[in-house]
C-alpha positions as CSV (number, residue, x, y, z in Angstrom):
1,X,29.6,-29.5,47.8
2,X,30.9,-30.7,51.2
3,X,31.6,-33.7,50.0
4,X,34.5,-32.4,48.0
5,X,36.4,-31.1,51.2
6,X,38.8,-32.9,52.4
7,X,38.1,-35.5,55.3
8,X,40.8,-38.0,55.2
9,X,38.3,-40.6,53.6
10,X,38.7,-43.6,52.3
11,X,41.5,-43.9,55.2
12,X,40.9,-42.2,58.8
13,X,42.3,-42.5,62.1
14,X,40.7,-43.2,65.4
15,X,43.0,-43.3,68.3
16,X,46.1,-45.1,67.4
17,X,43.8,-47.5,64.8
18,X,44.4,-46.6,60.9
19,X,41.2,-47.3,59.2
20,X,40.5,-48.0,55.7
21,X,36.1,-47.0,54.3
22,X,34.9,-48.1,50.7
23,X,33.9,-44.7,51.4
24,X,34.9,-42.3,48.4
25,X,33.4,-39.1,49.5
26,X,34.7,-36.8,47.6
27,X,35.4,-39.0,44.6
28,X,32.0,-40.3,44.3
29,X,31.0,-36.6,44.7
30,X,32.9,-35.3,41.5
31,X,31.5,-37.7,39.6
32,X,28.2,-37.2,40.3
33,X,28.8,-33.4,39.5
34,X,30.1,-34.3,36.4
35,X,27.2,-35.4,35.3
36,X,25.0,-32.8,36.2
37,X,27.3,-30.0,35.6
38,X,24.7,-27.3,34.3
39,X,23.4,-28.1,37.9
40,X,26.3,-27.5,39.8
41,X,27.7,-24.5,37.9
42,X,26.6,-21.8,40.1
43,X,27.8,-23.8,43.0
44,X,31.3,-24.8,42.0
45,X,31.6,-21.0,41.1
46,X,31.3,-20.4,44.8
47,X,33.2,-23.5,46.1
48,X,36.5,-22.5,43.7
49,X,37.1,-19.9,46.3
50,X,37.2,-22.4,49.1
51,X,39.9,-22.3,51.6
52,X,39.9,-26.2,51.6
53,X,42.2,-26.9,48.8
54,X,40.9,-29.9,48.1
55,X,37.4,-28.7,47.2
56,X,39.2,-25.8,45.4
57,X,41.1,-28.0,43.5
58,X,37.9,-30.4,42.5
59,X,35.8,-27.2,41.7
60,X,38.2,-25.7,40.0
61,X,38.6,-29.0,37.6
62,X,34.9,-29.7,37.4
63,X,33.7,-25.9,36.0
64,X,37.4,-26.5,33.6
65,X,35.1,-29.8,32.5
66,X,32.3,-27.5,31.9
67,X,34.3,-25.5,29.9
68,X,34.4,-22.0,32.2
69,X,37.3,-20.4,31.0
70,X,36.3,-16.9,32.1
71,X,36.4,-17.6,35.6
72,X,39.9,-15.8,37.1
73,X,40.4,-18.2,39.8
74,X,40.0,-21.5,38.6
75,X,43.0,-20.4,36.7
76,X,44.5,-19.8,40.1
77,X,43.8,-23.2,41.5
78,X,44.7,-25.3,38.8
79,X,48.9,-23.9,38.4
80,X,49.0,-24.2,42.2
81,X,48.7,-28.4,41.8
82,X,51.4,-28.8,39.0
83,X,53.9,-29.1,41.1
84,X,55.3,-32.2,43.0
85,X,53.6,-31.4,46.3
86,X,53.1,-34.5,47.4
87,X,49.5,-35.1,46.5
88,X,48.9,-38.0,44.3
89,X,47.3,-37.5,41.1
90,X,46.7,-33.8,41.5
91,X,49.0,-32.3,38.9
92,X,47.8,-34.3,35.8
93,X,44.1,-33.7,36.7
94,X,45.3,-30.0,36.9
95,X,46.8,-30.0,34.0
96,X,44.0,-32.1,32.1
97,X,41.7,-29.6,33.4
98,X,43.9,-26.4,31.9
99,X,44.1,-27.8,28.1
100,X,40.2,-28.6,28.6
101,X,39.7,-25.2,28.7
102,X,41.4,-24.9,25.4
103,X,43.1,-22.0,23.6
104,X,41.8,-19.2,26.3
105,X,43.9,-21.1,28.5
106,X,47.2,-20.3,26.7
107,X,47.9,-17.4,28.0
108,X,47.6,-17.5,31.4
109,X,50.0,-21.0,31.0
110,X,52.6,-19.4,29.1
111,X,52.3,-16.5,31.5
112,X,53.2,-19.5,34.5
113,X,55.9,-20.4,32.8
114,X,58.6,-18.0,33.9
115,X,59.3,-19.3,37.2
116,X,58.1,-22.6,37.2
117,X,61.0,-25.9,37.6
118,X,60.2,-29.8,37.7
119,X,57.2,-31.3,37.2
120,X,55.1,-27.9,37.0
121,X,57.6,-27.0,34.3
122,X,57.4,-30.0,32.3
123,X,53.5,-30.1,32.5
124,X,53.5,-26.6,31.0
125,X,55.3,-27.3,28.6
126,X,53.2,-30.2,27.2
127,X,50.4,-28.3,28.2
128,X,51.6,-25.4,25.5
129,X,52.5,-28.3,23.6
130,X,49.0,-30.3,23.2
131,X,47.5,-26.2,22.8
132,X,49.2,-25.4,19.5
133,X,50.5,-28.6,17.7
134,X,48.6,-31.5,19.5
135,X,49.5,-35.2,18.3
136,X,48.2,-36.1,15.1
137,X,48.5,-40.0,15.9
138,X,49.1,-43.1,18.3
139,X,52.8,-42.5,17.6
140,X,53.1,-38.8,18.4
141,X,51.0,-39.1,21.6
142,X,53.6,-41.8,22.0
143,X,56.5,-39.9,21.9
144,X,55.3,-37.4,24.5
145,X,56.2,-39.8,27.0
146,X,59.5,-38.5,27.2
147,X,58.4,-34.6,27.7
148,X,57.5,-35.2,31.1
149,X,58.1,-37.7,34.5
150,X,55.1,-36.9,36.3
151,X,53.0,-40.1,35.9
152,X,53.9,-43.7,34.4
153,X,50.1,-44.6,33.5
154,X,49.8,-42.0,30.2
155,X,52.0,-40.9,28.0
156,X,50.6,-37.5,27.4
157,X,48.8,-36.9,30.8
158,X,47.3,-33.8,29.9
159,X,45.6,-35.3,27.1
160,X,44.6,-38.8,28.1
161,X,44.1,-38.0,32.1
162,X,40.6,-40.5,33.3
163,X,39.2,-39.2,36.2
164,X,39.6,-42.0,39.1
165,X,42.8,-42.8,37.4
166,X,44.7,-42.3,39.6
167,X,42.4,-40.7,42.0
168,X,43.8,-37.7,43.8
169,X,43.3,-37.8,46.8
């Protein structure tokens, strides 16, 4: 679970040096748990209420993977990152993480809506979207490209997010 906090790796600083580690702590840590989620369950329930958001975040999207819809804060987490905030990568696997956890998820996203502007907006929206009429075919997926600027690599990020691609963090 510590591996998921944040700790500036693969790049650090030491002194006025910028350093660069194959290192992929927290990376290489979210995919092992996504593997062996039934394992990890009971401690990703604790780790979602970490004050490290970056372990938050990653706990929050991992028990979304394993389908917990009923926990109250991952729904929490995951709004908080749809917004341009400067983190790369953070907002589609937030908002990848919401549609996994299907339609008990609806609520709570039309309930973000009021409020929300930009990129958090848009993703909603698709998010609402992919919810209650999702793309039938290559075309309509297609076509969602121009619901949203958030990302250039999908054309329905919430749909089609890879995890590692791009990595967050």
């Amino acid at each position: 679970m510590e591996a998921l906090e944040h700790d500036d790796l693969p790049f650090a600083s030491i002194g006025e040096a910028n350093l660069w580690t194959p290192v992929r702590n927290a990376h290489d840590a979210t995919q092992c748990m996504l593997e062996h989620l039934p394992r990890a369950r009971p401690f990703l329930l604790r780790a979602v209420y970490s004050t490290d958001s970056q372990q938050a975040l990653l706990s929050a999207y991992l028990l979304a993977r394993a389908g917990e819809a009923r926990e109250a804060k991952v729904y929490d987490v995951l709004p908080s990152h749809l917004g341009d905030n400067g983190i790369v990568g953070n907002a589609v696997m937030a908002a990848n993480a919401l549609y996994r956890l299907g339609r008990p998820a609806l609520n709570r996203v039309v309930a973000a809506l009021p409020g929300s502007t930009g990129q958090e907006r848009d993703l909603l929206e698709l998010i609402v979207l992919d919810l209650t009429d999702p793309p039938r075919d290559r075309r309509e997926l297609r076509a969602r490209k121009k619901l949203h600027k958030s990302t250039t690599l999908y054309h329905d990020p919430v749909i089609e997010y890879q995890l590692g691609c791009p990595w967050p963090f």
